[in-house]
HTML snippet that shows the backbone in 3Dmol.js (N, CA, C, O; Angstrom):
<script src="https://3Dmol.org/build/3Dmol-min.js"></script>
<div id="view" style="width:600px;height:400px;position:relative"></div>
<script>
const pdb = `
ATOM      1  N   UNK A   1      70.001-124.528 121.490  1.00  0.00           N
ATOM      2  CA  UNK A   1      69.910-125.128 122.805  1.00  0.00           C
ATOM      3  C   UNK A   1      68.484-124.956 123.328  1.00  0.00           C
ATOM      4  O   UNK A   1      67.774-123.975 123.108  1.00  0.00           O
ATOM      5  N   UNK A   2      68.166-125.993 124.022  1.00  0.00           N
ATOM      6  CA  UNK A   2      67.059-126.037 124.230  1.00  0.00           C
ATOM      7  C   UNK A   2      66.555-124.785 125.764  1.00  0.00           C
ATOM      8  O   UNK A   2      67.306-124.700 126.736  1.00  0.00           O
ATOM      9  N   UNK A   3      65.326-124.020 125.687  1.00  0.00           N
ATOM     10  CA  UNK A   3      65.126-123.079 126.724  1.00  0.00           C
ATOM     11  C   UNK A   3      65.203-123.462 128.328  1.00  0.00           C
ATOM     12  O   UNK A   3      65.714-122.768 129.208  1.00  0.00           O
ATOM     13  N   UNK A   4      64.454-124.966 128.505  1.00  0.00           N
ATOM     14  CA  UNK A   4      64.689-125.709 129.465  1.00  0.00           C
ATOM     15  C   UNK A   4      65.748-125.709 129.945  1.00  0.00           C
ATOM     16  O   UNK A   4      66.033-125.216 131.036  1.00  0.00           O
ATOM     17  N   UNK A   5      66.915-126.594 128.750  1.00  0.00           N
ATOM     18  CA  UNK A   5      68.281-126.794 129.652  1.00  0.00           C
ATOM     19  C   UNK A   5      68.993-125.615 130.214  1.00  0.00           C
ATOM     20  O   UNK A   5      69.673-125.440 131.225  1.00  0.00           O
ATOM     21  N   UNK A   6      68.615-124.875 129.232  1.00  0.00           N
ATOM     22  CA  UNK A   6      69.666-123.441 130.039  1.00  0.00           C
ATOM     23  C   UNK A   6      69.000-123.040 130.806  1.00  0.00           C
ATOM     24  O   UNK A   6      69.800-122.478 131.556  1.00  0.00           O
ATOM     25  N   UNK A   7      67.708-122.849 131.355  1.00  0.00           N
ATOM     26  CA  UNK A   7      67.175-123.256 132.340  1.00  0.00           C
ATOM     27  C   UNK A   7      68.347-123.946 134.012  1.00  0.00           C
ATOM     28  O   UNK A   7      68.979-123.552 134.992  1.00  0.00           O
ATOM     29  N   UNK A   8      67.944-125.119 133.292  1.00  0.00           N
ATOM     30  CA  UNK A   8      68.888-126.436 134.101  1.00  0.00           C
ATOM     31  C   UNK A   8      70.039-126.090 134.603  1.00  0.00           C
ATOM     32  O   UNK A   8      70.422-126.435 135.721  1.00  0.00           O
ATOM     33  N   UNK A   9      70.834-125.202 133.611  1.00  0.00           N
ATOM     34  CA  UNK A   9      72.567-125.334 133.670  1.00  0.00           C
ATOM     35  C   UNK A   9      72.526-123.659 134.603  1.00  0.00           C
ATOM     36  O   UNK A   9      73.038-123.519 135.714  1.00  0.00           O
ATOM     37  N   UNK A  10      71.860-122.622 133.896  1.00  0.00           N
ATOM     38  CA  UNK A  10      72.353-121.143 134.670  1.00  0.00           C
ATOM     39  C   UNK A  10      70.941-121.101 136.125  1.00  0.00           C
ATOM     40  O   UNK A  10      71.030-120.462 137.173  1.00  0.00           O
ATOM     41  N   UNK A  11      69.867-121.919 135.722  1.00  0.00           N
ATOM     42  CA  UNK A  11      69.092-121.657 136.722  1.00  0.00           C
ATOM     43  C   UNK A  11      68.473-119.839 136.663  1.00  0.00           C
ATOM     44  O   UNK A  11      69.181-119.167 135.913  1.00  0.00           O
ATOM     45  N   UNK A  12      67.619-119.248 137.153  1.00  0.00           N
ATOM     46  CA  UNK A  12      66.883-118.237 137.688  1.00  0.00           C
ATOM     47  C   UNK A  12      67.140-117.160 136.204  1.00  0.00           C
ATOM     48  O   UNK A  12      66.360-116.821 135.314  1.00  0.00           O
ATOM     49  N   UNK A  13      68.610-116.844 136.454  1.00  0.00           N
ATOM     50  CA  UNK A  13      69.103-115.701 135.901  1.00  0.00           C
ATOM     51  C   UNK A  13      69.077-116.210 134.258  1.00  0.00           C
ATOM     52  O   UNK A  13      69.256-115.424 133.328  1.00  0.00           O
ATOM     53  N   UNK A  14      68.822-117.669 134.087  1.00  0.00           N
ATOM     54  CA  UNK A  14      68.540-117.791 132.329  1.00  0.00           C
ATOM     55  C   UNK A  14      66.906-117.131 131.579  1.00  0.00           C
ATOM     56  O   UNK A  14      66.773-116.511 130.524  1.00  0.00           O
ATOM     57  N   UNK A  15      66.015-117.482 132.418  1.00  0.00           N
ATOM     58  CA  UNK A  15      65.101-116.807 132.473  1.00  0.00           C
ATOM     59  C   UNK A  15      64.957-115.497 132.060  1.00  0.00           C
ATOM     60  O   UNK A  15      64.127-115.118 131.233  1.00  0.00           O
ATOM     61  N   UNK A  16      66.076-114.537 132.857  1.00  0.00           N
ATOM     62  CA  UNK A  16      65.671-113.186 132.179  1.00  0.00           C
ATOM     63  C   UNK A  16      66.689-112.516 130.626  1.00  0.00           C
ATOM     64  O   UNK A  16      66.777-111.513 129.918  1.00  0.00           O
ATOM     65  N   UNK A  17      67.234-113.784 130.780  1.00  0.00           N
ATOM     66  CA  UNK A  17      68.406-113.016 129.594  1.00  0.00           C
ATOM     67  C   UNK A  17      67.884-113.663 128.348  1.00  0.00           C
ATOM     68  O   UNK A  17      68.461-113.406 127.291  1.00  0.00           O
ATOM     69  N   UNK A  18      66.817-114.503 128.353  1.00  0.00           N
ATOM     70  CA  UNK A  18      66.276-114.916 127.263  1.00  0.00           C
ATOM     71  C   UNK A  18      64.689-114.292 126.537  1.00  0.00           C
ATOM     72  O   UNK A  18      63.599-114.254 127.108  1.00  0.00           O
ATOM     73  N   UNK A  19      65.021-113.838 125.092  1.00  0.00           N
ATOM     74  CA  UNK A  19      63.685-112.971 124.347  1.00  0.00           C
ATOM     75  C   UNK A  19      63.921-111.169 124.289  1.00  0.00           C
ATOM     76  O   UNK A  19      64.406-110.414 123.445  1.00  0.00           O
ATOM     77  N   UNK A  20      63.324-110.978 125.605  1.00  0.00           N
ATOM     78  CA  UNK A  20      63.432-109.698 125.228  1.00  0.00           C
ATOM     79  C   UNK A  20      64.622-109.357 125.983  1.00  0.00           C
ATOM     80  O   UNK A  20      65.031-109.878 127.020  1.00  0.00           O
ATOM     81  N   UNK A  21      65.243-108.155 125.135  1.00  0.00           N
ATOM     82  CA  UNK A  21      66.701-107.670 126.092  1.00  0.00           C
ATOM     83  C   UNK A  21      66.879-106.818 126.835  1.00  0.00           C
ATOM     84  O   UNK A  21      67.926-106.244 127.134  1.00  0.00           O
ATOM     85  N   UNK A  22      64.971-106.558 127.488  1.00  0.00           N
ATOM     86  CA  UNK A  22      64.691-105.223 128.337  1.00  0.00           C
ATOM     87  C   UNK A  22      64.888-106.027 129.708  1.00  0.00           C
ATOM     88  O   UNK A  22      65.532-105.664 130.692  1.00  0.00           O
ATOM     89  N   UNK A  23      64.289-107.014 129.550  1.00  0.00           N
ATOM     90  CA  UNK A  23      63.683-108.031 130.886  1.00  0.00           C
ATOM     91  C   UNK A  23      64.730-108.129 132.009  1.00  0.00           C
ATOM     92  O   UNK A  23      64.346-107.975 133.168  1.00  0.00           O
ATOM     93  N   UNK A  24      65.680-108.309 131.818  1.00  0.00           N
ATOM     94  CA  UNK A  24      66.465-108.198 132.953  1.00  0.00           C
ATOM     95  C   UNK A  24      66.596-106.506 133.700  1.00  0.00           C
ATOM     96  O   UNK A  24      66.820-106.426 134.907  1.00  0.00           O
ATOM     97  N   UNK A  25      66.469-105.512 133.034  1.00  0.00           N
ATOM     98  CA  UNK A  25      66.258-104.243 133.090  1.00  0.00           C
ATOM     99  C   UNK A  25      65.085-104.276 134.491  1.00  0.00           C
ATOM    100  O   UNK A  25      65.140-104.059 135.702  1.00  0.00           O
ATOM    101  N   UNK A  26      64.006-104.702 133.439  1.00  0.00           N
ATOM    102  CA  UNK A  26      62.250-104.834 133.747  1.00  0.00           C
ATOM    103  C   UNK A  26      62.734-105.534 135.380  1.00  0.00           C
ATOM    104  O   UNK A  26      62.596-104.986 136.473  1.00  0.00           O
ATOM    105  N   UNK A  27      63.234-106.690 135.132  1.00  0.00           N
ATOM    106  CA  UNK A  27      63.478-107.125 136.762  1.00  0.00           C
ATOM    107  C   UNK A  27      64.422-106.535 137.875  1.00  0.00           C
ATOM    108  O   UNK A  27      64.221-106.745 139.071  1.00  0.00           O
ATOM    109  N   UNK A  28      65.143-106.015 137.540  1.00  0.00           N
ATOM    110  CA  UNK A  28      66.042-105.621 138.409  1.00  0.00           C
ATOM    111  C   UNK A  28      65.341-103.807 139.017  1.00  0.00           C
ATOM    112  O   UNK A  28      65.883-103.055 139.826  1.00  0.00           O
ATOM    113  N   UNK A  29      64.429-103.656 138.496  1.00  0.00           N
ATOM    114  CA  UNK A  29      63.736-102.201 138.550  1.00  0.00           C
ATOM    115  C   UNK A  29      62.648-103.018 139.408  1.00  0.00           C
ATOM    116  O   UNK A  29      62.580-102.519 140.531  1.00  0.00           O
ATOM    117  N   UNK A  30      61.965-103.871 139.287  1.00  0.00           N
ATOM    118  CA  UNK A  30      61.136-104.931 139.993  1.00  0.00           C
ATOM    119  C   UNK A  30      61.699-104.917 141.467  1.00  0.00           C
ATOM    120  O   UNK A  30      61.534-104.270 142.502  1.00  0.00           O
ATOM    121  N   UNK A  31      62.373-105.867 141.057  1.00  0.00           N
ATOM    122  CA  UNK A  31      63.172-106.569 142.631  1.00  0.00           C
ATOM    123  C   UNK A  31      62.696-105.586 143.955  1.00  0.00           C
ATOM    124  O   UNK A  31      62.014-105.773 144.963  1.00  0.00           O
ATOM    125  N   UNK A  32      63.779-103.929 143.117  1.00  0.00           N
ATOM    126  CA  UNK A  32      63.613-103.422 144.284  1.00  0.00           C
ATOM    127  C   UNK A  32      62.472-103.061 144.838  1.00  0.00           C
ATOM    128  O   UNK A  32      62.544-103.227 146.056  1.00  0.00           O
ATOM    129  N   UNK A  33      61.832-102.799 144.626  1.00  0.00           N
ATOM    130  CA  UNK A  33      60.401-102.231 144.812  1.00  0.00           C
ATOM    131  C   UNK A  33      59.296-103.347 145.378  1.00  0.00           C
ATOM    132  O   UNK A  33      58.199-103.082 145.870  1.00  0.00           O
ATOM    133  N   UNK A  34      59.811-104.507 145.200  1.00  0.00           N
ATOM    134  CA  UNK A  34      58.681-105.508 145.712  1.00  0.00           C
ATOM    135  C   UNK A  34      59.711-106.541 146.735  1.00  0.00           C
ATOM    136  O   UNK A  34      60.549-107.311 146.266  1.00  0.00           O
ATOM    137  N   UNK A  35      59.447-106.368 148.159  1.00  0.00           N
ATOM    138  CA  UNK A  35      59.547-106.608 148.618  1.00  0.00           C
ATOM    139  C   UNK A  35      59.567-108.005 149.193  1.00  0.00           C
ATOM    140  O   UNK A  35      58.634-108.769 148.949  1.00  0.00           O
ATOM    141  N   UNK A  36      60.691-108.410 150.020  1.00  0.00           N
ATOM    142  CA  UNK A  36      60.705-109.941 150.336  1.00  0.00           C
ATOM    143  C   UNK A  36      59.629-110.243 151.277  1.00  0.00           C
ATOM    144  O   UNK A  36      59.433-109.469 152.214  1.00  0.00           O
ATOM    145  N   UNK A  37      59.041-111.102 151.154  1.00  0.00           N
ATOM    146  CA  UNK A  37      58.047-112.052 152.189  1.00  0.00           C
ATOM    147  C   UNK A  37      58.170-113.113 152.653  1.00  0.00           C
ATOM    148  O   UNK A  37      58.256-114.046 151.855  1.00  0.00           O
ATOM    149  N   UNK A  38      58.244-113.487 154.506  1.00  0.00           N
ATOM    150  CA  UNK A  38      57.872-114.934 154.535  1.00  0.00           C
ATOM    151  C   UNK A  38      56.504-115.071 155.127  1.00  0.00           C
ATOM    152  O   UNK A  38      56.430-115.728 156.166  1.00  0.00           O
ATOM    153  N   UNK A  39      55.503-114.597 154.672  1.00  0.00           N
ATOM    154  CA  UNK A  39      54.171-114.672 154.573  1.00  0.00           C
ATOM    155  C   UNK A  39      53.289-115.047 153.870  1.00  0.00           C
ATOM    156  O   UNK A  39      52.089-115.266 154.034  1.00  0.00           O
ATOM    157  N   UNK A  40      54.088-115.121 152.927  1.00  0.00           N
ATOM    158  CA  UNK A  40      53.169-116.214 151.787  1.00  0.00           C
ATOM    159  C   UNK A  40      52.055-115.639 150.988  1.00  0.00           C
ATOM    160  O   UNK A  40      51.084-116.215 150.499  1.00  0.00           O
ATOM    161  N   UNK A  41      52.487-114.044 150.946  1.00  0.00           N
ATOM    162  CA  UNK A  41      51.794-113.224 150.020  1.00  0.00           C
ATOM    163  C   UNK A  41      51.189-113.621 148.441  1.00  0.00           C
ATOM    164  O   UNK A  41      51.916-114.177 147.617  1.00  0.00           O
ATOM    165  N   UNK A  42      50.026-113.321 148.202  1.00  0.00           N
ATOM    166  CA  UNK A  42      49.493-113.644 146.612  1.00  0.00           C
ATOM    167  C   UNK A  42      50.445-112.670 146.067  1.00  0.00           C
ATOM    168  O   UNK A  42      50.871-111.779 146.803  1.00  0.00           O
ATOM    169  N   UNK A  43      50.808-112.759 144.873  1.00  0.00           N
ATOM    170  CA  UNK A  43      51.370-112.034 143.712  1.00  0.00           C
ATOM    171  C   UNK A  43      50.531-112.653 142.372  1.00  0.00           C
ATOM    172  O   UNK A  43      50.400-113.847 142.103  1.00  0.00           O
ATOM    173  N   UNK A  44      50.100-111.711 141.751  1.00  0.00           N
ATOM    174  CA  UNK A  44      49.145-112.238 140.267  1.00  0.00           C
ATOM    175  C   UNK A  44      49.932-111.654 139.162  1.00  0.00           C
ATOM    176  O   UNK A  44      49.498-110.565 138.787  1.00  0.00           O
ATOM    177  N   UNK A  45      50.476-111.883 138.839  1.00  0.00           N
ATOM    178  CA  UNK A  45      51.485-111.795 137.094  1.00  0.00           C
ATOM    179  C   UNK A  45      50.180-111.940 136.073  1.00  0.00           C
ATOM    180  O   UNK A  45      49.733-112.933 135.499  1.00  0.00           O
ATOM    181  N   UNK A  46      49.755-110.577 136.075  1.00  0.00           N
ATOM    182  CA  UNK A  46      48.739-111.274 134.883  1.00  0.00           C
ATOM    183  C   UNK A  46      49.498-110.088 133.680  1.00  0.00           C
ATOM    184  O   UNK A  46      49.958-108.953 133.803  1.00  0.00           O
ATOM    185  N   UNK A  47      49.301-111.239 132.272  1.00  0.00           N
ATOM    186  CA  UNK A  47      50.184-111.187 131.182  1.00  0.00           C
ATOM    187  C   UNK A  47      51.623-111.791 131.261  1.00  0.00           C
ATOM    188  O   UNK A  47      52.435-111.532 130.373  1.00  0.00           O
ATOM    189  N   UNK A  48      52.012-112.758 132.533  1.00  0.00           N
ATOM    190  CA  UNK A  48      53.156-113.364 132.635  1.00  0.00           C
ATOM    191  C   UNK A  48      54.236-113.715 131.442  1.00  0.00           C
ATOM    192  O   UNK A  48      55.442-113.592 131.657  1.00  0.00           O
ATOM    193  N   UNK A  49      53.687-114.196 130.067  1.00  0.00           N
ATOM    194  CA  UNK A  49      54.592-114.396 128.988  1.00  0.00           C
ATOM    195  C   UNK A  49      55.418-115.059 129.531  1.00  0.00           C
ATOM    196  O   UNK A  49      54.895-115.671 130.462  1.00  0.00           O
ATOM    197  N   UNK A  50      56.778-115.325 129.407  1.00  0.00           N
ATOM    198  CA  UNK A  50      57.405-116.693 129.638  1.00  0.00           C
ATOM    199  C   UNK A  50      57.763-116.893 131.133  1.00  0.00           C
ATOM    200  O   UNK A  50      58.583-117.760 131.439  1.00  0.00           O
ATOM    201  N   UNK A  51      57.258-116.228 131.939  1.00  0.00           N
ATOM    202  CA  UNK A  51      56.575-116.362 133.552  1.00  0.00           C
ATOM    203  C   UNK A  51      58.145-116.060 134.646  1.00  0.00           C
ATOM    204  O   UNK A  51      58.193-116.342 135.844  1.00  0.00           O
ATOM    205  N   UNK A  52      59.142-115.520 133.945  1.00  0.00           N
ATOM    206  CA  UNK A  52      60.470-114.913 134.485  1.00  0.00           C
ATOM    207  C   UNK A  52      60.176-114.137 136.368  1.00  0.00           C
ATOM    208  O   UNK A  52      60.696-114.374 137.458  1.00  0.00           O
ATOM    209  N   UNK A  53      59.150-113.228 135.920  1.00  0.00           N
ATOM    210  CA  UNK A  53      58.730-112.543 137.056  1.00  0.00           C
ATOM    211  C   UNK A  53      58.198-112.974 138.225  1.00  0.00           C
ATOM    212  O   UNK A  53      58.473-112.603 139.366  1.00  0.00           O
ATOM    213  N   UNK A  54      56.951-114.269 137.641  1.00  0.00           N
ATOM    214  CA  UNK A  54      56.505-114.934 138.280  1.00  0.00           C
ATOM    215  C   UNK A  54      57.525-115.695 139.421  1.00  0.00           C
ATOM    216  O   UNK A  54      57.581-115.724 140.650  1.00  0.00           O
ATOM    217  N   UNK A  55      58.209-116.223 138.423  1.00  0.00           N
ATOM    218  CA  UNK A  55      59.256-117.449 139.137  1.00  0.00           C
ATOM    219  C   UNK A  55      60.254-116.631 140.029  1.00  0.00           C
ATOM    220  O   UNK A  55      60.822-117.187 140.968  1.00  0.00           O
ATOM    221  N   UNK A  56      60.484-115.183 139.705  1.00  0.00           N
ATOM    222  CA  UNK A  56      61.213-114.175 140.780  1.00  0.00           C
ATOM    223  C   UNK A  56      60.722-114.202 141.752  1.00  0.00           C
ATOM    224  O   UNK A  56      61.448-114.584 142.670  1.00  0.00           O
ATOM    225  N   UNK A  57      59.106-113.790 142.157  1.00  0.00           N
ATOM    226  CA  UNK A  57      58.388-113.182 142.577  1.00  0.00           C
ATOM    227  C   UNK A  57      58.541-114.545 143.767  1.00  0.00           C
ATOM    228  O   UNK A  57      58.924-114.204 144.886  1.00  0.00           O
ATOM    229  N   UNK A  58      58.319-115.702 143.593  1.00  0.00           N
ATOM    230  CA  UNK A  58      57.973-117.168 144.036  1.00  0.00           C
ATOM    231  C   UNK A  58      59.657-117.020 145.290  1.00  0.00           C
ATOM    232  O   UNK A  58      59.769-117.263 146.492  1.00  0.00           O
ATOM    233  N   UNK A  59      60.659-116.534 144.271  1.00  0.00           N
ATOM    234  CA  UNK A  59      61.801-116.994 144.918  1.00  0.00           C
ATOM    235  C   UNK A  59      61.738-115.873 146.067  1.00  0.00           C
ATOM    236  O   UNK A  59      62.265-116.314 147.088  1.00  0.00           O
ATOM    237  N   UNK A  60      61.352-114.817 146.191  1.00  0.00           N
ATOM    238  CA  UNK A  60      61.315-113.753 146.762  1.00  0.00           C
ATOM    239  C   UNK A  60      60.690-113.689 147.957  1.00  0.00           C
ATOM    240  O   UNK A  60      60.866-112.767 148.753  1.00  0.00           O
ATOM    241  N   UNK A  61      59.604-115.080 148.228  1.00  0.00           N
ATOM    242  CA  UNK A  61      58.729-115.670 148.798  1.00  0.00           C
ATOM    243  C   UNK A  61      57.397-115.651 148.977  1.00  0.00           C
ATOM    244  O   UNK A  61      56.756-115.942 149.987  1.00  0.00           O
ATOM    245  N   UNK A  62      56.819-115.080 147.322  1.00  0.00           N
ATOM    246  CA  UNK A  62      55.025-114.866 147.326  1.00  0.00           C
ATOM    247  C   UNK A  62      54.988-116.376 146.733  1.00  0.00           C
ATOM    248  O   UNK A  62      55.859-117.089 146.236  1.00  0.00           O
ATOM    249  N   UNK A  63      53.423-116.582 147.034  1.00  0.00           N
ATOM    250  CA  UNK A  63      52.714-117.639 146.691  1.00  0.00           C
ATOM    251  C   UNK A  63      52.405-116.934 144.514  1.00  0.00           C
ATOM    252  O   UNK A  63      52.591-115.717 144.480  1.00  0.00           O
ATOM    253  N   UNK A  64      52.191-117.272 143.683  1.00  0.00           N
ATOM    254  CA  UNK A  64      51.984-116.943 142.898  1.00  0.00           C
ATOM    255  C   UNK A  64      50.712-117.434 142.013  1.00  0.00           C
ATOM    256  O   UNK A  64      49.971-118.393 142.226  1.00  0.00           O
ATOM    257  N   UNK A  65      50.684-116.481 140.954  1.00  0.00           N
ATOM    258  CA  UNK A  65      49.993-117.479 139.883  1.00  0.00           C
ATOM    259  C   UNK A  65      50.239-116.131 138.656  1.00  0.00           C
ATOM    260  O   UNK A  65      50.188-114.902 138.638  1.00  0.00           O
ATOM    261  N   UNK A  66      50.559-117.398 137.600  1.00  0.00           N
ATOM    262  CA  UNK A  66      50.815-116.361 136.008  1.00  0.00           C
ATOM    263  C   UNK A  66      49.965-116.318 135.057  1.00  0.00           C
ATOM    264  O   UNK A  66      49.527-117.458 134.903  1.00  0.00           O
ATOM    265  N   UNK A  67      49.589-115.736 134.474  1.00  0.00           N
ATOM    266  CA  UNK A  67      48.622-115.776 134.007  1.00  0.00           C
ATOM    267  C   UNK A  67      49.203-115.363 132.394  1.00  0.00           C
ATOM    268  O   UNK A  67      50.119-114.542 132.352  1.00  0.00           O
ATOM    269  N   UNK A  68      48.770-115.825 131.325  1.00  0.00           N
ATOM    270  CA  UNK A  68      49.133-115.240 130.048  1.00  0.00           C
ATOM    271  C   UNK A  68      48.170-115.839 129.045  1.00  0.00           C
ATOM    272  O   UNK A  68      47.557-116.888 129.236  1.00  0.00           O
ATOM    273  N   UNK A  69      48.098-115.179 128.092  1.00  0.00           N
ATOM    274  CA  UNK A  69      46.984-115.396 126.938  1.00  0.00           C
ATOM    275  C   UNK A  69      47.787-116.321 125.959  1.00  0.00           C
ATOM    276  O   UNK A  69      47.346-117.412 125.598  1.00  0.00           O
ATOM    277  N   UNK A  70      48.610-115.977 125.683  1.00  0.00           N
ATOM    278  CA  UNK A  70      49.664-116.886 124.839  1.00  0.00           C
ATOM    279  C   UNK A  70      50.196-118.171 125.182  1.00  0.00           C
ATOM    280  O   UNK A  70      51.188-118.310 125.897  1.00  0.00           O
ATOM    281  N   UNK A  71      49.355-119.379 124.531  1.00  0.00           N
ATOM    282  CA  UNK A  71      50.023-120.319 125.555  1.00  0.00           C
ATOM    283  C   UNK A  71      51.055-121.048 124.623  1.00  0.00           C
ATOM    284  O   UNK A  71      50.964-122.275 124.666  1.00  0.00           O
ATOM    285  N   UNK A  72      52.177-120.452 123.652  1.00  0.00           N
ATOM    286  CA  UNK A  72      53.152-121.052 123.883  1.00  0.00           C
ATOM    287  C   UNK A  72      54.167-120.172 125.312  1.00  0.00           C
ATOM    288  O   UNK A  72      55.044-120.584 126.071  1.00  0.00           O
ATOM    289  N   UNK A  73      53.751-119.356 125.206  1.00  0.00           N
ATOM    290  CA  UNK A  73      55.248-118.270 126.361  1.00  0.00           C
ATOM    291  C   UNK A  73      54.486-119.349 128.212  1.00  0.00           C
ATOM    292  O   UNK A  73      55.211-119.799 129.099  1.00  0.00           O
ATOM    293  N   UNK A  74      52.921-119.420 128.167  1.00  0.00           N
ATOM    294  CA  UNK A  74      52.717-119.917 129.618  1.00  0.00           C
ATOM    295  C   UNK A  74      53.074-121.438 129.233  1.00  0.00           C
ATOM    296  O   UNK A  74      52.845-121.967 130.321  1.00  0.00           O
ATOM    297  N   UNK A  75      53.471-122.443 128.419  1.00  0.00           N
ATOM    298  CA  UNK A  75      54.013-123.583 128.613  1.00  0.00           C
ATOM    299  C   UNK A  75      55.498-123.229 128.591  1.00  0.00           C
ATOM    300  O   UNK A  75      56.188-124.156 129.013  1.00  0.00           O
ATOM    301  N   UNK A  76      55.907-122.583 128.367  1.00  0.00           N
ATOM    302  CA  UNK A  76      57.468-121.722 128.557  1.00  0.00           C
ATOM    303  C   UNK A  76      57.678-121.373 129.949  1.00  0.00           C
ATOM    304  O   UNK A  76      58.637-121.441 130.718  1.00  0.00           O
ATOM    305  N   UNK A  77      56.435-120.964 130.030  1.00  0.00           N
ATOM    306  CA  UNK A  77      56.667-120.459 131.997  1.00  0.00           C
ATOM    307  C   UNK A  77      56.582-121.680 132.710  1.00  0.00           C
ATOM    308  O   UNK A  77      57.415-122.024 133.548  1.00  0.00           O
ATOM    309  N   UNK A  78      55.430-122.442 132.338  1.00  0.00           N
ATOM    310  CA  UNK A  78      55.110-124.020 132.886  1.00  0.00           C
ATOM    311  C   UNK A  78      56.794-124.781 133.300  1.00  0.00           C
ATOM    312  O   UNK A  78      57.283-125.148 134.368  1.00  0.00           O
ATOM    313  N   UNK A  79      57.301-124.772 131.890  1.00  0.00           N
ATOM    314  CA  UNK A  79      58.536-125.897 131.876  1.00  0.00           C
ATOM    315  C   UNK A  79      59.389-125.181 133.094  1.00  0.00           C
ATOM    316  O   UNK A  79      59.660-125.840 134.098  1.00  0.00           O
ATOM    317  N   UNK A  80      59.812-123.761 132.960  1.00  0.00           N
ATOM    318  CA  UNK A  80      60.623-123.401 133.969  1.00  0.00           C
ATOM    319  C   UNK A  80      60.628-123.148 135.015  1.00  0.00           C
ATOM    320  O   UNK A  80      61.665-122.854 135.609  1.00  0.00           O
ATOM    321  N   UNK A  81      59.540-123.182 135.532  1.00  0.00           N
ATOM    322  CA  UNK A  81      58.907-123.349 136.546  1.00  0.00           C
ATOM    323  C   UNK A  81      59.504-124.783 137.501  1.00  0.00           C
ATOM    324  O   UNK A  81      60.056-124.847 138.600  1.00  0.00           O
ATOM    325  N   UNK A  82      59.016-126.044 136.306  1.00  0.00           N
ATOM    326  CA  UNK A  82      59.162-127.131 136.620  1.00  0.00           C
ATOM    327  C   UNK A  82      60.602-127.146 136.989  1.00  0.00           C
ATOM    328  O   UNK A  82      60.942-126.937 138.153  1.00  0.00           O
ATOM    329  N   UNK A  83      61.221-127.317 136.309  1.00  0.00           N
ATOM    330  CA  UNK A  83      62.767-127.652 136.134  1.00  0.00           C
ATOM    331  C   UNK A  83      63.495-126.431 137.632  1.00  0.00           C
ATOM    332  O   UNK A  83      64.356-126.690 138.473  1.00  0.00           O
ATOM    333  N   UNK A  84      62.824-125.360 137.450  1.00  0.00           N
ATOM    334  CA  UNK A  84      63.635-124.762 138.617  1.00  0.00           C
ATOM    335  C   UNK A  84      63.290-125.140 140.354  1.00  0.00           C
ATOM    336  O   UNK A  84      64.017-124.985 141.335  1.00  0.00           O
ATOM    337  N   UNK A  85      61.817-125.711 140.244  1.00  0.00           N
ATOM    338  CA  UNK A  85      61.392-127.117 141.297  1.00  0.00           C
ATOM    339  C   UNK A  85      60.324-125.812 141.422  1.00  0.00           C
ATOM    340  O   UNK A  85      60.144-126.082 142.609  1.00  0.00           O
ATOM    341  N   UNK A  86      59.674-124.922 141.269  1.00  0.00           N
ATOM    342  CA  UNK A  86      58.705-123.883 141.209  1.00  0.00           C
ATOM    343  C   UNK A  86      57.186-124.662 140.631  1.00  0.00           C
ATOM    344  O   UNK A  86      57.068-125.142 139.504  1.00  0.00           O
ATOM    345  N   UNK A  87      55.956-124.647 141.833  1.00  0.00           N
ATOM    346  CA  UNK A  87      54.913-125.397 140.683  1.00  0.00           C
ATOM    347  C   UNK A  87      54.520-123.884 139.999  1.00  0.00           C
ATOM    348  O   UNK A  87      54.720-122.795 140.537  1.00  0.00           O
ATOM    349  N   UNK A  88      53.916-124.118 138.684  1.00  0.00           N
ATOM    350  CA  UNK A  88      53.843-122.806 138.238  1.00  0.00           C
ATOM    351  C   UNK A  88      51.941-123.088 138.110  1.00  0.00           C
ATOM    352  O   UNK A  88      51.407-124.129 137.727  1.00  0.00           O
ATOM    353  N   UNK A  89      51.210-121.760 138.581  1.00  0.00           N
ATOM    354  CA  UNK A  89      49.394-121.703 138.352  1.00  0.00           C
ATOM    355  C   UNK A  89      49.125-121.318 136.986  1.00  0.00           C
ATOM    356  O   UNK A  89      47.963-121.212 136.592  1.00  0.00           O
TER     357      UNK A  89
END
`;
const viewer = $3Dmol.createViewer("view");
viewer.addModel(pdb, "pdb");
viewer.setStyle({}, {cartoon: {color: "spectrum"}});
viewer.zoomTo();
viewer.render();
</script>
């Protein structure tokens, strides 16, 4: 199945259950600690990889940008980004 559609179909939470099987761990240890904003805070994800955090971080209400060396995982972040209506930097 393609990463996108499940994307499409579970939305947010497909993101972290896909690759590594720490990442949902990694986020939920996240969450708490970083705080909601409607201020429109920068957040910089640098080393983003398939940009999960990023796109948290966005829903959470920072302005973002991901950054990764690997650009198949940042066109990975790109697509889900897209599809979840997120522009991704």
């Amino acid at each position: 199945m393609d990463n996108s559609l499940l994307v499409k179909i579970m939305g947010f939470p497909a993101t972290l259950v896909h690759g590594d099987t720490l990442q949902l761990d990694w986020w939920l240890w996240l969450k708490h600690r970083l705080p909601k904003t409607g201020n429109g805070e920068t957040l910089i994800d640098i080393g983003c990889g398939n940009g999960s955090f990023s796109i948290g971080a966005a829903l959470s209400g920072y302005e973002r940008s991901g950054l990764s060396w690997n650009e198949r995982a940042q066109r990975v972040a790109d697509d889900w980004a897209k599809v979840l209506g997120r522009k991704c930097h």
